[in-house]
C-alpha positions as CSV (number, residue, x, y, z in Angstrom):
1,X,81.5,154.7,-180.8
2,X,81.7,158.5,-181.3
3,X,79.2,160.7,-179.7
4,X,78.1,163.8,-180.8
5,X,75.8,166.0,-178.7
6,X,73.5,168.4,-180.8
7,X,72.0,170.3,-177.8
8,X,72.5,173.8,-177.0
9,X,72.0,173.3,-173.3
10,X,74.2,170.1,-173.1
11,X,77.0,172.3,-174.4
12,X,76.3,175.4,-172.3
13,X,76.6,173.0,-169.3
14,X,79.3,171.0,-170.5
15,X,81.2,174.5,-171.4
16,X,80.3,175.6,-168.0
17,X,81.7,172.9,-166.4
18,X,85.4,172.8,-168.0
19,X,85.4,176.9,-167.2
20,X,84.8,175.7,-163.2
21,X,86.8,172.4,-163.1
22,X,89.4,172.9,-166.0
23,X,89.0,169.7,-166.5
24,X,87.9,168.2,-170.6
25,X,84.9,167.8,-171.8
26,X,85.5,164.1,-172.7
27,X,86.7,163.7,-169.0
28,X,83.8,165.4,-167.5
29,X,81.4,163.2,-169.5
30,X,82.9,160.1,-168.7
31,X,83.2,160.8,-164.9
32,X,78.9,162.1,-165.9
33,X,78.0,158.5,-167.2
34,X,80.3,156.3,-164.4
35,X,78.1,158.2,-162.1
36,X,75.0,157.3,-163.8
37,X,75.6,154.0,-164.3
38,X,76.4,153.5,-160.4
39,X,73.3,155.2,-159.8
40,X,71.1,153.1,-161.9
41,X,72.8,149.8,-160.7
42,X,72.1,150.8,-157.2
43,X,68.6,151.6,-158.0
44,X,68.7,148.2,-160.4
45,X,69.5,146.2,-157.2
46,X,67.2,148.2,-154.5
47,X,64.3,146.8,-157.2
48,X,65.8,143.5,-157.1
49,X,66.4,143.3,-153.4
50,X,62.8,144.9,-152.6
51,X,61.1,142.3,-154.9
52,X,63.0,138.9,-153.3
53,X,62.2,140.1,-149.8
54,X,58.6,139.4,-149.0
55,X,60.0,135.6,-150.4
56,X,62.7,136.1,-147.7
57,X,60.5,137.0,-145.1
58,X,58.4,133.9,-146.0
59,X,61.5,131.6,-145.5
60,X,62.7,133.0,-142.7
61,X,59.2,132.5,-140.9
62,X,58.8,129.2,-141.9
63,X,61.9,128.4,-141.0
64,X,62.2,130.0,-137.8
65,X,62.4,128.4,-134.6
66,X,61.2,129.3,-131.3
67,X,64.0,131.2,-129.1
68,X,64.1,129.9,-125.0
69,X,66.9,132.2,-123.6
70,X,67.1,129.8,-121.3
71,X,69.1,127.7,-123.1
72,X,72.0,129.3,-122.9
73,X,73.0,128.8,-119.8
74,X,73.3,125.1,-117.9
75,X,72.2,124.2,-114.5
76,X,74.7,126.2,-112.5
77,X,73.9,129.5,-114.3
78,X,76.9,129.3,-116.4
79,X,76.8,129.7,-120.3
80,X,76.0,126.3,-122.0
C-alpha cells in the first residue's frame, strides 16, 4: 500500500530529519512506525497484564499455603 502524507508539518519534520540523520525519508518512517508499534504492544500487554492480575492475586491466595521455616531443617539443625 502506498502512503502519501498531505501535511505540511509531517514533511517539515520528515525533511528535518533526513537533513540531521542523512538517512531517507522511507527509512526514517519505517524505523517511526516499528517504534510505534513496539510501543503500543508494550502498552497492549501492560493492559492485559494489569487486568489478569487481581485474578492472579485471587489464585495465588487461595492457593497459598502456610510457610513454617521450620521445616527446612531436620532434628539436628541440618537442612531437610
Amino acid at each position: 500500500m502506498a502512503v502519501s502524507i498531505k501535511s505540511p508539518r509531517v514533511d517539515a519534520l520528515l525533511e528535518q530529519l533526513r537533513q540531521l540523520t542523512g538517512r531517507g525519508a522511507t527509512e526514517i518512517v519505517r524505523e517511526a512506525l516499528e517504534l510505534e508499534l513496539q510501543r503500543q504492544r508494550r502498552l497492549s500487554r501492560r493492559r492485559r497484564l494489569s487486568a489478569e492480575l487481581p485474578l492472579l492475586q485471587e489464585q495465588a491466595t487461595e492457593t497459598a499455603r502456610p510457610f513454617n521455616p521450620a521445616s527446612l531443617y531436620d532434628e539436628q539443625g541440618l537442612p531437610a
